[in-house]
Legacy VTK file of the C-alpha trace (Angstrom):
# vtk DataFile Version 3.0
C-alpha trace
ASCII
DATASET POLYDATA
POINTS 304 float
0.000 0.000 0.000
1.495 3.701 -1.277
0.750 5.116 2.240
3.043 2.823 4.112
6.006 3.460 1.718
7.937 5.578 5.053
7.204 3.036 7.522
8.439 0.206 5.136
11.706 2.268 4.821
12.134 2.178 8.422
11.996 -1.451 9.099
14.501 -1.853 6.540
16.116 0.711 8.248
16.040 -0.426 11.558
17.168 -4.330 10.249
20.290 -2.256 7.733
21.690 -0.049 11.080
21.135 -2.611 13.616
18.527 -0.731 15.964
15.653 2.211 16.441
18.626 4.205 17.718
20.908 3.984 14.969
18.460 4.272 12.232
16.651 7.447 13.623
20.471 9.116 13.764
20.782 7.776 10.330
17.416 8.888 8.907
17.742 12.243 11.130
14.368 11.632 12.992
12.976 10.493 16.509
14.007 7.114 17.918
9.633 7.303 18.657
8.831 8.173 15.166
10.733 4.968 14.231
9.434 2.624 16.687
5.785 4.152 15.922
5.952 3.438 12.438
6.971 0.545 12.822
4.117 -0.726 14.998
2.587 0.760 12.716
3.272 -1.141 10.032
2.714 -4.535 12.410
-0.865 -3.047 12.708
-1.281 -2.414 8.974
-0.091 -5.989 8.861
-1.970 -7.890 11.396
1.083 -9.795 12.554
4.837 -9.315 14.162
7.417 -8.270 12.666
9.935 -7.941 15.042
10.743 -9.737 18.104
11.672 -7.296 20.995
14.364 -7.161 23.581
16.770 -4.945 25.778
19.704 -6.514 23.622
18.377 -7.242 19.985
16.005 -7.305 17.872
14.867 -10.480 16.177
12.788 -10.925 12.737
9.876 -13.194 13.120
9.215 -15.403 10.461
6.806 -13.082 8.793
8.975 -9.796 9.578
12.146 -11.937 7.288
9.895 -12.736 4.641
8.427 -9.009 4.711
12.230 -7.282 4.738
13.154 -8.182 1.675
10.023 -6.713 -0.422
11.243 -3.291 1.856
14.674 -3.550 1.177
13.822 -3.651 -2.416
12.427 0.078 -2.508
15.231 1.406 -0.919
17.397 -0.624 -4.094
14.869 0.892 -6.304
14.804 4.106 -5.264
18.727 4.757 -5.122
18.679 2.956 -8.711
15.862 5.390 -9.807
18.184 8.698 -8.579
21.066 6.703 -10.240
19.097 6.818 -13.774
17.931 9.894 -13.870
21.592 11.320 -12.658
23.026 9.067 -15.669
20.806 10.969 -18.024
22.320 14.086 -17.021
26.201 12.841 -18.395
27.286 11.770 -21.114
26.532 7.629 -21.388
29.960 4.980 -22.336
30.432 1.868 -22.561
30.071 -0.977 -25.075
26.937 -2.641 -25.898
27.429 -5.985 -28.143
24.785 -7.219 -30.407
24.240 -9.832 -32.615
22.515 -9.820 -35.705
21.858 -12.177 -38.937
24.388 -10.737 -41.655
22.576 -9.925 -44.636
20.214 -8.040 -42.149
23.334 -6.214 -40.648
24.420 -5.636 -43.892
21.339 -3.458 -44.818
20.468 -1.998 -41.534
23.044 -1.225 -38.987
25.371 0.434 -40.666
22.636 3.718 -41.276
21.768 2.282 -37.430
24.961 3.132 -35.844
26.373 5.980 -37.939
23.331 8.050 -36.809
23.457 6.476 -32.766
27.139 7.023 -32.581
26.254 10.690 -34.234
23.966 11.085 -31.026
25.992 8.917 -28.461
29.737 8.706 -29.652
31.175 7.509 -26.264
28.921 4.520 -26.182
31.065 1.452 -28.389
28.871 -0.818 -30.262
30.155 -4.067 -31.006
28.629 -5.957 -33.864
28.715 -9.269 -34.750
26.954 -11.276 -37.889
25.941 -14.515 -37.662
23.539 -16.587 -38.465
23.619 -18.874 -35.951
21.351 -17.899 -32.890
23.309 -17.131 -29.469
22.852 -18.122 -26.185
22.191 -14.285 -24.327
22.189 -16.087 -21.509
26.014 -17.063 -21.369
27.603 -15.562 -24.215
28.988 -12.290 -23.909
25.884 -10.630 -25.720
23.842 -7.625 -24.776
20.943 -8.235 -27.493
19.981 -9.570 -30.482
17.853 -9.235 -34.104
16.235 -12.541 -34.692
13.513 -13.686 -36.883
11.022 -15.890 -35.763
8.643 -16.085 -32.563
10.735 -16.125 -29.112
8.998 -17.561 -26.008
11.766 -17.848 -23.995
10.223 -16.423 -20.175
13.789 -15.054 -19.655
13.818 -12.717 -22.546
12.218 -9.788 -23.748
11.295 -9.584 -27.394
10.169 -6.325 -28.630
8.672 -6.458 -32.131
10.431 -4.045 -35.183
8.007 -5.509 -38.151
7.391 -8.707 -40.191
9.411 -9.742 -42.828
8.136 -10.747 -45.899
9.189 -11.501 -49.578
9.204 -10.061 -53.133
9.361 -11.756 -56.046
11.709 -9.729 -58.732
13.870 -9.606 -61.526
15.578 -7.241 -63.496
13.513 -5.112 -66.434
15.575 -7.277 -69.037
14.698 -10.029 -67.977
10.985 -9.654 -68.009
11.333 -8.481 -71.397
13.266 -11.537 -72.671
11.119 -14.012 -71.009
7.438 -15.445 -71.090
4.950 -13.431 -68.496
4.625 -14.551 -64.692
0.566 -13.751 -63.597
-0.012 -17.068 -61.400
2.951 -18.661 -59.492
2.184 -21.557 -61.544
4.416 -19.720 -64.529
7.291 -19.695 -62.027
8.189 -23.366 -63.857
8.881 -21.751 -66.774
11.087 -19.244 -65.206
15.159 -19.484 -64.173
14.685 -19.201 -60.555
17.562 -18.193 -58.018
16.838 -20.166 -54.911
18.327 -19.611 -51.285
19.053 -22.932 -50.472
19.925 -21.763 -46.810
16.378 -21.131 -46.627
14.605 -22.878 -48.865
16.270 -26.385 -49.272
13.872 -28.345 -51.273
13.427 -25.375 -53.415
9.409 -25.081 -52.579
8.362 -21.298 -52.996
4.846 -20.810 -50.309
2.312 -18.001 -51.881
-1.020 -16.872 -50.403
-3.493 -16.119 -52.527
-7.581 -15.399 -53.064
-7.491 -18.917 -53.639
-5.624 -20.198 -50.801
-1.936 -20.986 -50.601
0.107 -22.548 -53.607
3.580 -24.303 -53.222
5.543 -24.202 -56.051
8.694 -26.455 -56.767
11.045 -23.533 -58.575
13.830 -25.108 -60.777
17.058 -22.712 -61.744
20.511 -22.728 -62.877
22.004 -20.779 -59.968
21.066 -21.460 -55.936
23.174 -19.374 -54.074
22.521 -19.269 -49.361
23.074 -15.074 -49.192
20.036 -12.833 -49.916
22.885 -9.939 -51.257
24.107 -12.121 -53.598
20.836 -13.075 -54.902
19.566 -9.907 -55.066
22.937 -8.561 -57.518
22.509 -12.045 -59.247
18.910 -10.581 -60.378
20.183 -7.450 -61.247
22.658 -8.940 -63.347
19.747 -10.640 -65.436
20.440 -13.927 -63.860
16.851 -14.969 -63.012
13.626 -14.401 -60.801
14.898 -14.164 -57.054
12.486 -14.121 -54.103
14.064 -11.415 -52.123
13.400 -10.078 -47.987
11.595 -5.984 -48.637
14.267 -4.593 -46.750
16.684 -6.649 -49.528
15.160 -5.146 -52.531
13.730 -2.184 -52.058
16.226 0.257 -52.858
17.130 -1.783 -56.505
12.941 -1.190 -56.855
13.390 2.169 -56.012
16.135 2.493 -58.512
14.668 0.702 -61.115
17.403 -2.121 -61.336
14.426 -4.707 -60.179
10.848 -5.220 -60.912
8.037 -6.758 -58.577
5.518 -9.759 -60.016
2.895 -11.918 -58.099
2.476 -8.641 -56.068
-1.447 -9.990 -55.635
0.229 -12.720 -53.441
1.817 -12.805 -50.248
4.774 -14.910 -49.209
4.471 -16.159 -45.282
6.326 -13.481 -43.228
8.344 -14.297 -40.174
8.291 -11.780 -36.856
11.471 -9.643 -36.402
12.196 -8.768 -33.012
15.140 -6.795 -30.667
15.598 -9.288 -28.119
17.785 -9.164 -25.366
17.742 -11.347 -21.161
15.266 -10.349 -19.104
16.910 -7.899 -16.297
15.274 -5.514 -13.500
17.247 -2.115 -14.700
18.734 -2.420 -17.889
22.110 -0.228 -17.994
20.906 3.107 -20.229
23.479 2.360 -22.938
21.424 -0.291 -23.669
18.342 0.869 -23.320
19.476 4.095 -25.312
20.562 1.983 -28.070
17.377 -0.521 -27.626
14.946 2.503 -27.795
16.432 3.976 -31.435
16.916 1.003 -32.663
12.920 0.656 -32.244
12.242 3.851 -33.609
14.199 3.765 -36.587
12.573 0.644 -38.154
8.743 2.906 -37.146
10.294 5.188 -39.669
11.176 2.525 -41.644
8.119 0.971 -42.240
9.157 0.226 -45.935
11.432 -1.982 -45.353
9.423 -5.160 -42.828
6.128 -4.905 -43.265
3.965 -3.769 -40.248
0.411 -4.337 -40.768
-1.094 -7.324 -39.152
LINES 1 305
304 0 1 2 3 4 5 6 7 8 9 10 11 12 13 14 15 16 17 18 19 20 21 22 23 24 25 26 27 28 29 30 31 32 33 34 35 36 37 38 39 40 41 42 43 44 45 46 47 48 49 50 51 52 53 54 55 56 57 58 59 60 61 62 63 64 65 66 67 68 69 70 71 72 73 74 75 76 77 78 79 80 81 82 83 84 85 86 87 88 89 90 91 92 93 94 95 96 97 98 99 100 101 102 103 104 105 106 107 108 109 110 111 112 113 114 115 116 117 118 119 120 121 122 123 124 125 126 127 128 129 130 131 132 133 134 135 136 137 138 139 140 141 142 143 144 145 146 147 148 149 150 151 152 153 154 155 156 157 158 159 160 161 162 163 164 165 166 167 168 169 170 171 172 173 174 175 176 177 178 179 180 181 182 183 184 185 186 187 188 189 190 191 192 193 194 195 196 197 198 199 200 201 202 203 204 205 206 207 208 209 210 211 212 213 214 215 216 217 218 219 220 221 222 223 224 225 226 227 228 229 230 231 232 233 234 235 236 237 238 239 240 241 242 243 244 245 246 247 248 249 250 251 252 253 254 255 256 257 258 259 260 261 262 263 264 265 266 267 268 269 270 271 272 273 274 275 276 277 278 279 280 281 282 283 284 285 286 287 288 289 290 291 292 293 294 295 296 297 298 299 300 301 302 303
């Protein structure tokens, strides 16, 4: 309850310094005012909390169990100041994330250019991998990973859904029979991510319900980059990640077909352990990572 906050500072009190004595001279109040809101807090209670004597005081059972819930606001509270006095300097250190690496390829770069432009004492260390770490016991502050996380120990926040597009370059669609259906995808040279995709099976979603196509090509290549010049260099149809292709759409090096069907999209998300205070280079760093993909919203889809 928010009007016992004092009293439950004084029992911690009392329990930290040993005594009514020593924690009144400590908080600069009455020994009385102590000991009364303490009993206070007994009555508030309905039970003991304290056991007593001429010599010591004793916890009871309930008093122990009820310390550590008031020794917590006192950690809070000096944490709180601690934050808020952070704010006011200048925030260093290093904060180490991993991410997959054609998606650190695209993104972080513009990421942490503009952070370090706002934060240039904080070190970012980045590592690409495809391969997911364990945040738990590798020496990793956070991570961009695709796919649903329902680990209890870690916090996931959502930055979009990706999803695919199905391109090639200009001359190519000139020099080769019309896709309308993914059906025509058979008669197309496709450029398959066998990383992804090993049996070669492209999913669409259609008004008619999904289609699985079996895509046949001369080139299958596991790196989305690749791909994506591969299909700029007239080598085929690739199915490419947005945030892949959109700045080859934008530049008219690759055209969108099938854009009446959707691929299945896969949750990205900034994850990173589960902690009470997070240090603020991290959360700094957490926070604009967040709000650059909002203003992003080009590049993972973010509808439902």
């Amino acid at each position: 309850m928010k009007q016992y906050l004092t009293e439950m500072h004084s029992f911690a009190a009392v329990m930290e310094y040993g005594g009514f004595t020593a924690a009144a001279k400590v908080l600069n109040v009455s020994k009385g005012l102590i000991s009364q809101q303490v009993t206070r807090l007994e009555e508030a209670l309905g039970t003991q909390l304290l056991f007593r004597s001429t010599r010591k005081l004793e916890l009871t059972e309930t008093g122990a169990a009820f310390l550590v819930y008031c020794q917590r606001l006192g950690e809070n509270a000096e944490a709180g100041f601690d934050a808020v006095e952070s704010l006011r300097k200048s925030p260093t250190g290093t904060v180490r994330i991993t991410v997959p690496v054609s998606f650190g390829e695209i993104f972080l770069n513009d990421i942490i250019t503009t952070f370090q432009g706002h934060h240039p004492d904080i070190v970012i260390e980045l590592e690409l991998e495809n391969r997911y770490r364990n945040l738990k016991s590798d020496p990793v502050d956070m991570a961009i990973r695709a796919g649903l996380t329902d680990d209890p120990d870690q916090v996931a926040i959502p930055l979009g859904q990706l999803s695919e597009l199905v391109c090639a370059s200009p001359a190519y669609w000139r020099t080769n029979r019309p896709l309308i259906t993914p059906t025509d995808l058979i008669d197309h040279n496709c450029i398959n991510n066998f990383h992804y995709c090993k049996d070669n099976r492209w999913l669409f979603f259609g008004a008619d319900g999904p289609q699985s196509i079996v895509v046949r090509g001369t080139l299958r290549l596991n790196h989305y980059p690749l791909i994506r010049n591969a299909a700029c260099n007239n080598l085929g149809v690739a199915r490419l990640p947005r945030y892949i292709a959109m700045a080859e759409i934008a530049a008219g090096q690759l055209e969108t077909r099938l854009d009446t069907y959707k691929s299945p999209r896969s949750p990205i998300s900034l994850v990173y352990p589960y902690q009470g205070a997070l240090p603020l280079k991290n959360r700094l760093f957490i926070d604009f990572i967040r709000n650059w993909f909002h203003t992003r919203p080009d590049l993972l889809e973010t509808q439902t």
